[in-house]
C-alpha positions, 0 to 999 in steps of 0.5 A, a space after each residue: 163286623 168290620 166298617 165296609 160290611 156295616 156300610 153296605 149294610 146301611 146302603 141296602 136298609 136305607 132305601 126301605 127304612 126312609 120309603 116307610 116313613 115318607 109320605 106316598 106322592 100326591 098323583 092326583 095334584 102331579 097328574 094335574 101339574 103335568 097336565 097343566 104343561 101339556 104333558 100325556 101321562 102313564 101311571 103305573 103303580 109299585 105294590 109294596 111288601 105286603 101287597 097280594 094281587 087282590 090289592 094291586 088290582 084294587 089299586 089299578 081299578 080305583 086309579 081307572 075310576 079316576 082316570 076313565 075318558 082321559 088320554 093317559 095310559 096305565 102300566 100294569 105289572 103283571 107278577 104282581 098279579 100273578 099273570 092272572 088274565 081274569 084279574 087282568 080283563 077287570 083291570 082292562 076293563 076300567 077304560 085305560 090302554 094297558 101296557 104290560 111293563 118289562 120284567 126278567 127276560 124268563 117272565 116275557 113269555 108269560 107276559 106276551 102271552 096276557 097280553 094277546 089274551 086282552 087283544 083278542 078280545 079287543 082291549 086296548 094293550 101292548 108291552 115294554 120291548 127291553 133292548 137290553 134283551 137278545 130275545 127282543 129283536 124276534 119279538 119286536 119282528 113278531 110284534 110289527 104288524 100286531 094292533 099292539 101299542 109297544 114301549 121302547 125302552 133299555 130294560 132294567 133287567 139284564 139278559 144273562 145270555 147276551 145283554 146289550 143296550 145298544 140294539 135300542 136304535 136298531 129295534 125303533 129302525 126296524 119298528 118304523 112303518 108299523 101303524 101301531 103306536 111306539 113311544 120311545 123311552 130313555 132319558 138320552 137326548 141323542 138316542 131318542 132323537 134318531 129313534 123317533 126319526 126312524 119312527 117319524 120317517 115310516 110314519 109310525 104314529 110315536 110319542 117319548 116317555 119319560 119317567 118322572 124323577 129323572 133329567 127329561 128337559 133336553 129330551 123334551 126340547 128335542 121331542 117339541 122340536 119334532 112335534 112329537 108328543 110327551 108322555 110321563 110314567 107317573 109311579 105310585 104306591 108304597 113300593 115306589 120310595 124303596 125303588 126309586 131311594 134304591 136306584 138313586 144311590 145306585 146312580 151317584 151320577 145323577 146329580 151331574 145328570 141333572 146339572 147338565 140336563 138343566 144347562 143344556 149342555 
């Protein structure tokens, strides 16, 4: 095996062997020190390898147990639980506003389709819209005018027909004058800007997300400034290590991010 092979082969072990051996984050004591800022939570919980649906749903329902009477939000996958809706009204259920996070754009439609199931029956839900996705720009449009809380975000998945980030603007403009919620998510101080201006300028009630672990202090200045309120996706589980060891050795930027994120500049 040559030296390159060898490596790309620690690279892809690496982020499973250290989420196993370190210790899951304390989200009680997180949420608390959030709180304690004045910051709205998300809490959306990664399944880890072993993970069924019978224990992702657990896991939801113990989190809305915890959590029921708060202002926080929880982020369900639906894959993971197989887009069972029965499984999906019992964590609706629990008390929490539901937002249905993002997948493959071939997974939308199952998804869409949970999520106007619990709305029809009077839940409080909604879902991630991806800029990243050709597919977006009708949904957003079929979406405007539906009691549906909806996520802003770039998409980790790509669209293998037409992949293209930049429509994130163009979608908050046409979002803007719903009476639905809209939280604008992405970690670039400029873009979020413009798009919660958008929102703010045809009154449509809107907050930032950010998610913990990335550069969030120019985004916030920025949102404070526009008193607009903050929220942040707090992930939990044992598949959040392998994720997030993952995507930061994909990202060898992040330090910088962080340093220029930190002076402001």
């Amino acid at each position: 095996m040559s030296l390159w092979a060898a490596l790309r082969d620690l690279r892809y072990a690496l982020p499973g062997w250290l989420g196993a051996r370190l210790p899951s984050p304390d989200v009680a004591a997180l949420a608390r020190a959030l709180a304690r800022k004045g910051l709205l939570l998300s809490y959306g919980y990664f399944g880890g390898d072993g993970d069924g649906p019978d224990q992702v749903e657990a896991a939801n329902l113990s989190l809305c147990a915890a959590m029921g009477g708060s202002a926080a939000l929880l982020a369900v996958k639906a894959p993971q639980l197989g887009f069972d809706v029965a499984r999906l009204r019992r964590i609706a259920q629990g008390g929490l506003p539901i937002v249905l996070d993002a997948h493959a754009p071939a997974l939308a439609d199952a998804t869409h389709a949970a999520m106007a199931d619990l709305s029809a029956q009077g839940f409080d839900v909604g879902c991630a819209i991806p800029a990243r996705w050709a597919r977006s720009v009708a949904d957003a449009a079929r979406f405007a005018d539906a009691p549906l809380r909806l996520r802003l975000v770039k998409g980790e998945w790509a669209d293998p027909a037409a992949d293209d980030p930049s429509r994130y603007l163009a979608l908050a403009q046409g979002l803007a004058g719903r009476a639905a919620p809209v939280a604008v998510a992405t970690h670039d101080p400029a873009l979020a800007g413009r798009a919660l201006e958008a929102l703010l300028r045809g009154g449509t009630p809107c907050e930032l997300e950010q998610l913990r672990g990335l550069p969030r202090a120019r985004t916030m200045d920025m949102a404070r400034d526009l008193g607009v309120n903050v929220r942040v996706y707090l992930p939990f589980g044992p598949g959040w290590w392998p994720y997030a060891i993952d995507k930061a050795l994909a990202r060898p930027y992040l330090p910088v991010w962080y340093m220029r994120d930190l002076l402001r500049v």
